[in-house]
BAFI-3210 file (N, C-alpha, C; in Angstrom, 3 decimals, decimal comma, padded with zeros to 6 digits):
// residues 141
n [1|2|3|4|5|6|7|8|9|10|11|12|13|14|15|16|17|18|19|20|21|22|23|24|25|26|27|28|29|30|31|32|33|34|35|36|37|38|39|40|41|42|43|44|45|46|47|48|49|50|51|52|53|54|55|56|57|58|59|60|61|62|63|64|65|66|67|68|69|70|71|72|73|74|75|76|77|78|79|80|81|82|83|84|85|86|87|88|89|90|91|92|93|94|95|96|97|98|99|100|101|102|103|104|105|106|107|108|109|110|111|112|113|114|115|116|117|118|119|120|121|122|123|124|125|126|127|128|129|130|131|132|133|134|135|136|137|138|139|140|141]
n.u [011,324|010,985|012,538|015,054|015,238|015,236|017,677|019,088|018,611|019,566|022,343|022,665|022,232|024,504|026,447|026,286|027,857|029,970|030,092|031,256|030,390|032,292|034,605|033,484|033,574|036,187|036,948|035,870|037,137|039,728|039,490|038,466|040,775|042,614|040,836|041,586|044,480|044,773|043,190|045,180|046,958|046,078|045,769|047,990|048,973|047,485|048,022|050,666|050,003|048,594|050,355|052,060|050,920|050,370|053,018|053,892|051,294|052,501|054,956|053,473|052,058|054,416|055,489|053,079|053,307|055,749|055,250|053,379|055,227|056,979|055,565|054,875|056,769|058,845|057,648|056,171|052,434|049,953|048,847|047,329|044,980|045,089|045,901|044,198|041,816|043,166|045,765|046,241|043,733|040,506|040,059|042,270|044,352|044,081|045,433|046,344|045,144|042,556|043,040|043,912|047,363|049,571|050,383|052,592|053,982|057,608|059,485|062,816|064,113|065,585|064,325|061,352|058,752|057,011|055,576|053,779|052,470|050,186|050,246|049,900|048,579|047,566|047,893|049,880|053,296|054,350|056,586|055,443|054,589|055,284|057,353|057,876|060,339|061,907|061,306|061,449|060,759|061,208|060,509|058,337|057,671]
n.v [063,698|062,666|064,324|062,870|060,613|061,080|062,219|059,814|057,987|058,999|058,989|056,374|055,985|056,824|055,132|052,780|049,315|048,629|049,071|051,970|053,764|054,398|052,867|050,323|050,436|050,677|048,137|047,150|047,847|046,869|044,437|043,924|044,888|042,753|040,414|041,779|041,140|038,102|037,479|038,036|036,818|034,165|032,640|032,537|030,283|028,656|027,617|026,998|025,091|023,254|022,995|021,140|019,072|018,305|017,178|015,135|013,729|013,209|011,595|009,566|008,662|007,766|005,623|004,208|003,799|002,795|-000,016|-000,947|-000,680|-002,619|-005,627|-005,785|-006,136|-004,038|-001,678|001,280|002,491|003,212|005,526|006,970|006,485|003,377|002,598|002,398|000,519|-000,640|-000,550|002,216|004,655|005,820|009,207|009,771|010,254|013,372|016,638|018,794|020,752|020,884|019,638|017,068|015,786|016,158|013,019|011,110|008,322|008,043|005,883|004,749|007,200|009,238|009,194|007,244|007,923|010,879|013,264|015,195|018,051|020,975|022,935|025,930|028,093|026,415|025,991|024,672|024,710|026,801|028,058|027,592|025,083|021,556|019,297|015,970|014,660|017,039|018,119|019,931|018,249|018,910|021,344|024,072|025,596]
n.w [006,626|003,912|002,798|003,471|002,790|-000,119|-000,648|000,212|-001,954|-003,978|-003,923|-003,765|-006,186|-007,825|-006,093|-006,790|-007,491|-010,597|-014,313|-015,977|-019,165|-020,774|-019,611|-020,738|-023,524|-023,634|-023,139|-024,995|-027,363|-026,985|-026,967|-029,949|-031,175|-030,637|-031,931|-034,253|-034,574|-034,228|-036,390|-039,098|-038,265|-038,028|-040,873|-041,542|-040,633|-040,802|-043,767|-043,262|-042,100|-043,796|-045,582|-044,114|-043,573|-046,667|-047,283|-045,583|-046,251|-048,856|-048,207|-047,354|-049,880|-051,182|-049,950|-050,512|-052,923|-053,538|-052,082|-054,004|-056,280|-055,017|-055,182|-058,005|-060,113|-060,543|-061,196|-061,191|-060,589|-063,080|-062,673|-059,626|-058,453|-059,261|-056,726|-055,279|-053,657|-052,948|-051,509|-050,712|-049,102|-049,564|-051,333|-050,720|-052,632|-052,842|-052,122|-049,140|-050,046|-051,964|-053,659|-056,749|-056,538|-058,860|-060,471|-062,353|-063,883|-064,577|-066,253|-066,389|-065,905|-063,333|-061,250|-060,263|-060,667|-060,636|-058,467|-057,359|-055,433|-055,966|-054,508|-052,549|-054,106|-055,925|-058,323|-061,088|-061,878|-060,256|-058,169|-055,402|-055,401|-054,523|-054,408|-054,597|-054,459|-054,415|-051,899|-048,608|-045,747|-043,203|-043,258|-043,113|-045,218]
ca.u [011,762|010,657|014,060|016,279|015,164|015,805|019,119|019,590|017,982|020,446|023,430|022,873|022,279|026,074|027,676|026,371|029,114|029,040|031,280|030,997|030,281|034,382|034,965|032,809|034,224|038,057|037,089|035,580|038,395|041,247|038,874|038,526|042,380|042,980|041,025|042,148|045,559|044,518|042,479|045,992|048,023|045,581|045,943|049,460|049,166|046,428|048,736|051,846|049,702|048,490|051,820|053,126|050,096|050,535|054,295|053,520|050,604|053,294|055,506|052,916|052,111|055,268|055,394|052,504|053,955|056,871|054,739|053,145|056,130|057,912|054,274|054,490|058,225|059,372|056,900|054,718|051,799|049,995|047,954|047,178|043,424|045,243|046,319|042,854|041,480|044,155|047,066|045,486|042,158|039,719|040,439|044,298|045,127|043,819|046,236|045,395|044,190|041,591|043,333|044,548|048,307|050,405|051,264|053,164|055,455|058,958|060,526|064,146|064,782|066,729|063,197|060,642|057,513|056,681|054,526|053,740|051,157|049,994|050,564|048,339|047,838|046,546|048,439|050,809|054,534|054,520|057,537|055,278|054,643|055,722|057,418|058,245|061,413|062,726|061,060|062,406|060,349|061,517|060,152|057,013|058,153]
ca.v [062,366|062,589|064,620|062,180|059,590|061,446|062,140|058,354|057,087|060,001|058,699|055,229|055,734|056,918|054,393|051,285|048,969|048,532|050,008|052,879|053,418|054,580|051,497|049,071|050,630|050,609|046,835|046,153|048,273|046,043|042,795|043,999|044,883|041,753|039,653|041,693|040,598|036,969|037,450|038,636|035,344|032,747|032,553|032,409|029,248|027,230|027,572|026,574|023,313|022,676|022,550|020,311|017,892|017,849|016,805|014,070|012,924|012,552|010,689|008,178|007,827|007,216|004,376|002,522|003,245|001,610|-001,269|-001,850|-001,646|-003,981|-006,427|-005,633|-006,211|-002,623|-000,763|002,112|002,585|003,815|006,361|006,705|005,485|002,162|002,325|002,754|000,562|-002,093|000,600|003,992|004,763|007,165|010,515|009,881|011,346|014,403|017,174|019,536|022,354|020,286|019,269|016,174|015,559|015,542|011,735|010,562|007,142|008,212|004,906|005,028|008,557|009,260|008,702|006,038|008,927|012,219|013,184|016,423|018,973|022,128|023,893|027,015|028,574|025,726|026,269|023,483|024,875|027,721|028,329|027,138|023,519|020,774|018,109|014,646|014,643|018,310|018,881|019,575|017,754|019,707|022,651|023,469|026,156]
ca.w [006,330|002,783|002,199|003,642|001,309|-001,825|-000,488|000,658|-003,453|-005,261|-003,195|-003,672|-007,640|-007,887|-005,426|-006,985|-008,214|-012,216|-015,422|-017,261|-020,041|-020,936|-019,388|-021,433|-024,705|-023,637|-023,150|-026,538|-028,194|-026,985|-027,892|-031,219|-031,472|-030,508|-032,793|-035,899|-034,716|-034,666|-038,127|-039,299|-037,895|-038,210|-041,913|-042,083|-039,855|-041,407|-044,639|-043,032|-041,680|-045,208|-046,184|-043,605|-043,871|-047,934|-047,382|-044,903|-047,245|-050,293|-047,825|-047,384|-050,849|-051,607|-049,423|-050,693|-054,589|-053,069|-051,689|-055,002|-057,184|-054,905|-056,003|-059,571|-060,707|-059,904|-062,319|-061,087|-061,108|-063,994|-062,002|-058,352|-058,384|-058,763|-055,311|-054,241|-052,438|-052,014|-051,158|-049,786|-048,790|-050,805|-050,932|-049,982|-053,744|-053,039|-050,883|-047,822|-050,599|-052,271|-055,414|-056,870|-056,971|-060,581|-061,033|-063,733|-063,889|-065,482|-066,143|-066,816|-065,601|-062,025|-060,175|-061,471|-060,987|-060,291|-057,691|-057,134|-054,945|-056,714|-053,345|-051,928|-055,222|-056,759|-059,967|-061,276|-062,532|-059,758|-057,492|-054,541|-055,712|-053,739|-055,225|-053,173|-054,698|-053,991|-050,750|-047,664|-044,843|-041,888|-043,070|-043,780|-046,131]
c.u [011,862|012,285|015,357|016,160|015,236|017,146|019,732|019,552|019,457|022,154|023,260|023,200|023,951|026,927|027,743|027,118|028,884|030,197|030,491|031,044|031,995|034,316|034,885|033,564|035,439|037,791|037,356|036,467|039,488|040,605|039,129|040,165|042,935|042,479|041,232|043,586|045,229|043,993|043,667|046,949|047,415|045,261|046,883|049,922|048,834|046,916|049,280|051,284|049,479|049,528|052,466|052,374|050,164|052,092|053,993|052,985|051,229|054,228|054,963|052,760|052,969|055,157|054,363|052,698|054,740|056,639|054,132|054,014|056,544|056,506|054,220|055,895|058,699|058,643|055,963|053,840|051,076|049,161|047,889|046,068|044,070|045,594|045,191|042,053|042,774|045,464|047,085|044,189|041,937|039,592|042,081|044,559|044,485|044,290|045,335|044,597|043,464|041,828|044,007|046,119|048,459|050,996|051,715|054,499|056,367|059,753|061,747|064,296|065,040|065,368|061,883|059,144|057,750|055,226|054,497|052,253|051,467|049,878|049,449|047,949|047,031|047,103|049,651|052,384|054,880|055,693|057,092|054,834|055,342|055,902|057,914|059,368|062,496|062,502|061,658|061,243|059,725|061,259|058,849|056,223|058,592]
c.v [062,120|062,612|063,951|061,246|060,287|061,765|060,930|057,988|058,089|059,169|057,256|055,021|055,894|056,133|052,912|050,875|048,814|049,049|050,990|052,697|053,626|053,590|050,335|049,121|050,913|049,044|046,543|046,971|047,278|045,229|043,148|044,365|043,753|040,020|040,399|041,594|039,027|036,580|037,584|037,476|034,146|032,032|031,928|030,834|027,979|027,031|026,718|024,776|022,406|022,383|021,232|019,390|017,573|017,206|015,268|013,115|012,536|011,856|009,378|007,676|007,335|006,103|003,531|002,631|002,302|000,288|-001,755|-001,656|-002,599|-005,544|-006,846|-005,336|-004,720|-001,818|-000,197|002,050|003,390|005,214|006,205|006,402|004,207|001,773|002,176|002,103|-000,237|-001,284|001,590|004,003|005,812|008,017|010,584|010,357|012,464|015,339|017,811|021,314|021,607|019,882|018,154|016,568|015,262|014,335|011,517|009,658|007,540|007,179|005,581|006,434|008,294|008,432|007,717|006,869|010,132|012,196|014,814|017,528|020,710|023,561|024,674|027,496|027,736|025,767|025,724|024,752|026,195|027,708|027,474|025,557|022,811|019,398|017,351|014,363|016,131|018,655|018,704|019,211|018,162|020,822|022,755|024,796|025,795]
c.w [004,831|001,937|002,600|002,651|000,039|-001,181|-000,807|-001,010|-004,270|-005,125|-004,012|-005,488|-008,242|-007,488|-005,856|-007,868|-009,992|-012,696|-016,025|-018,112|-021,301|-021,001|-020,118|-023,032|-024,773|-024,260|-024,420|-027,484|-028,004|-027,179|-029,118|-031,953|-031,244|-031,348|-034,172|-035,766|-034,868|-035,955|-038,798|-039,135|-038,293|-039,874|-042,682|-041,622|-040,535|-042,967|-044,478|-043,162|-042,979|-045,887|-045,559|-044,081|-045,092|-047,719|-046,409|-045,387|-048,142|-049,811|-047,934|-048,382|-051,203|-051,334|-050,319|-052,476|-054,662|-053,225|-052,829|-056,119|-056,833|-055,368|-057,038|-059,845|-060,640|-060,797|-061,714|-061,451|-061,924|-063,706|-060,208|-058,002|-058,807|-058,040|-054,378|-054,641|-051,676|-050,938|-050,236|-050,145|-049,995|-050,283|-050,528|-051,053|-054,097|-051,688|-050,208|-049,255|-051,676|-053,741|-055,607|-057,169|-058,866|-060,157|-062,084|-063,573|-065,189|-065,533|-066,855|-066,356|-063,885|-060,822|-061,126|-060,924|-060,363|-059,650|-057,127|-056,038|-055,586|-055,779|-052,960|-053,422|-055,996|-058,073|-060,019|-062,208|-061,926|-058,599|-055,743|-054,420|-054,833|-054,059|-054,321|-053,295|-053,927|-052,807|-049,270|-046,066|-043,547|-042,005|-043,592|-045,165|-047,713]
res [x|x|x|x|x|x|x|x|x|x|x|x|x|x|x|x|x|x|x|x|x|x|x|x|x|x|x|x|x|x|x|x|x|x|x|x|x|x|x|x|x|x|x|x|x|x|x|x|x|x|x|x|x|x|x|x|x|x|x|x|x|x|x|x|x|x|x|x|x|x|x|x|x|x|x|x|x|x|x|x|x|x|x|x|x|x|x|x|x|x|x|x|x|x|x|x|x|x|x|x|x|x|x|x|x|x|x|x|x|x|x|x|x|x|x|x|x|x|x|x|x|x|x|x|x|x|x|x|x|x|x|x|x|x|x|x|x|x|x|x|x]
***
């Protein structure tokens, strides 16, 4: 009897359900191929958004420059902390990459200020800048 039960225990140790160990490390190979493709995309994304959300944000300011030239005989203002509190909340003149906008009121020239975001690099007079004048809306390019 003895020897049927080590038969029956040897048997059973082989048939019970479960993964190998192959198995377990195919798995965590295609996980890990799969988030260094997401590490790889999700970069390019949370950019793009920073972009759209800074363009959106210089829409609005516009608006409430708008709303207080039309206030103040059509004359910008002399900064954008004078929009704040009556105008835009605190923190509204600062974009999605943690930097204040370039203001500056240009009377008499084509636009009555400049308003600008210093884009992803962070560095003012660079190709990726985002001016409220030149930009294109619909893209977030």
């Amino acid at each position: 009897m003895s020897e049927l039960n080590i038969q029956i225990n040897k048997m059973n140790r082989h048939d019970r359900p479960g993964f190998s160990l192959m198995e377990l490390v195919a798995v965590l190979v295609i996980i890990g191929l799969l988030m260094a493709g997401a590490a790889v995309a999700v970069p390019a994304r949370i950019e793009k958004a920073r972009i759209r959300v800074t363009k959106s944000s210089m829409v609005t300011i516009k608006t409430q420059i708008e709303s207080y030239r039309a206030e103040n005989a059509g004359d910008a203002p002399a900064s954008l902390a004078v929009l704040i509190p009556s105008f835009m909340e605190e923190g509204a003149d600062i974009d999605s990459f943690k930097r204040n906008y370039y203001y500056l009121p240009t009377p008499g020239s084509p636009h009555p200020y400049t308003l600008i975001s210093e884009g992803p690099d962070k560095e003012l007079g660079t190709d990726d800048d985002i001016n409220l004048w030149t930009m294109d809306v619909t893209n977030s390019n």
